[in-house]
C-alpha positions as CSV (number, residue, x, y, z in Angstrom):
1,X,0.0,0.0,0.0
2,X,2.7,2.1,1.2
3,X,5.0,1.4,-1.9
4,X,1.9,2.6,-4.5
5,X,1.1,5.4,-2.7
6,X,4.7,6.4,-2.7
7,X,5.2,5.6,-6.5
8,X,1.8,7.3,-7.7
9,X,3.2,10.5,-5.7
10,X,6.5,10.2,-7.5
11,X,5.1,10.1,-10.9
12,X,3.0,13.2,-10.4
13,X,5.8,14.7,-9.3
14,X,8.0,13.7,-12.0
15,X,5.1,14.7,-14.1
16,X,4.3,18.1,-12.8
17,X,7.9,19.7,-11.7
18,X,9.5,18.8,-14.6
19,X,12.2,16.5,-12.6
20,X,14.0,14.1,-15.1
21,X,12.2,11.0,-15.2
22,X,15.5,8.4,-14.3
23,X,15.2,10.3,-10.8
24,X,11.7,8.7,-10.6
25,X,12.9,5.6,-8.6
26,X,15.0,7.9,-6.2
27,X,12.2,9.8,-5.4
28,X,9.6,7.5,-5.0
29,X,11.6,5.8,-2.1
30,X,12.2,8.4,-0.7
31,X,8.5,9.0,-0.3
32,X,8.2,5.3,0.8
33,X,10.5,6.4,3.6
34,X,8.5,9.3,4.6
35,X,5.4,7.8,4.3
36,X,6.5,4.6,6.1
37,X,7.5,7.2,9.3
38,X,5.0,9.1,9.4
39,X,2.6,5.8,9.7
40,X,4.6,4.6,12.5
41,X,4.7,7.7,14.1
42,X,1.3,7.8,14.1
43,X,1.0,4.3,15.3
44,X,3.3,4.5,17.9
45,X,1.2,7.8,19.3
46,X,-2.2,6.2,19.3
47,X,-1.6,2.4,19.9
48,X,0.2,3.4,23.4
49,X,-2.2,5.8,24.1
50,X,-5.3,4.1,24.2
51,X,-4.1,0.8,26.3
52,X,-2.9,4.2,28.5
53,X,1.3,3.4,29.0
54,X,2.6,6.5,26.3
55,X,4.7,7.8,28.7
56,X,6.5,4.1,29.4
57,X,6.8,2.9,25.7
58,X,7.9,6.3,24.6
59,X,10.7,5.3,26.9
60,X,11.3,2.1,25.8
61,X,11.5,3.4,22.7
62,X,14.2,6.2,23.3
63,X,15.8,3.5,25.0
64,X,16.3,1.2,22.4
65,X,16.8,3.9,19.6
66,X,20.3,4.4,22.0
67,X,20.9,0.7,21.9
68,X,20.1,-0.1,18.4
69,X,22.6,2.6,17.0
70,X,25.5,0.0,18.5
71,X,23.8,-3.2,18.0
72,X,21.5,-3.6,15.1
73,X,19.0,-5.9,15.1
74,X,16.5,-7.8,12.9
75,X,14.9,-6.6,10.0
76,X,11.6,-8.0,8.7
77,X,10.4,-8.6,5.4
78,X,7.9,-5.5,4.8
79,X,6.4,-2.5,6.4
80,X,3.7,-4.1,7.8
81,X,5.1,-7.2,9.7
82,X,8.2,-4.4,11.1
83,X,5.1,-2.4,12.3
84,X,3.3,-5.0,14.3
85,X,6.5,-6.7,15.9
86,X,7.7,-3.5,17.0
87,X,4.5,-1.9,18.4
88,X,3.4,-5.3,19.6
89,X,7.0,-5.5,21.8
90,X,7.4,-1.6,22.6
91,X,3.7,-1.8,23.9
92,X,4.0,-4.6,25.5
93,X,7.2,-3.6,27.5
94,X,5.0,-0.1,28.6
95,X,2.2,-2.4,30.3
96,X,4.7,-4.6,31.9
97,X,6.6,-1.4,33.0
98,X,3.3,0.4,34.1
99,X,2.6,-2.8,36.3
100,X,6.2,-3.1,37.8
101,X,5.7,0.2,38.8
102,X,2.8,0.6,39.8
103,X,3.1,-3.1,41.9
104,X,6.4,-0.9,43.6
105,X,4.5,2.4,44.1
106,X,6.1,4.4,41.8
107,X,5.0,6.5,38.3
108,X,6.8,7.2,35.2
109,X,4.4,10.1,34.8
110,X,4.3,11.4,38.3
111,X,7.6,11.2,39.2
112,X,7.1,9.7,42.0
């Protein structure tokens, strides 16, 4: 879905700003990129949000953006399937630090 939408909006702009048609594939991945971020962005707000741990995941999630630099990690095979694995585990790890915390008496939010 993503990759159409980004290779529709490539050809109209290839069409209608007069950019040299063998920088077509350039810039419709680029717009894949884009696209694809601003999805998980999204996501990554509203998911956390309504099972209430945005604070913890967002933290999870700065977290492992420091680790991953060093590390690397697994890809998966499209958009979609990186999506749901990382939501699922980022998510995930925000309710089980909510609970932790909440079982010691503390907040993330708070700062207590």
């Amino acid at each position: 879905m993503v990759h159409s939408l980004a290779s529709s909006l490539a050809k109209k702009i290839v069409g209608n700003a007069g950019v040299p048609a063998d920088k077509l594939p350039y810039i419709a991945y680029g717009l894949e990129i884009i696209l694809g971020c601003i999805i998980k962005t999204i996501c990554f707000l509203i998911v956390p949000w309504f099972f209430g741990v945005l604070p913890q995941t967002l933290a999870a999630v700065a977290s492992s953006v420091l680790l991953r630099y060093f590390s690397g990690g697994a890809h998966c095979t499209s958009l979609f399937r990186c999506l749901l694995s990382t939501l699922t585990i980022f998510t995930m790890a925000g309710i089980v630090t909510k609970y932790i915390l909440s079982s010691a008496g503390l907040s993330i939010v708070n700062g207590q």
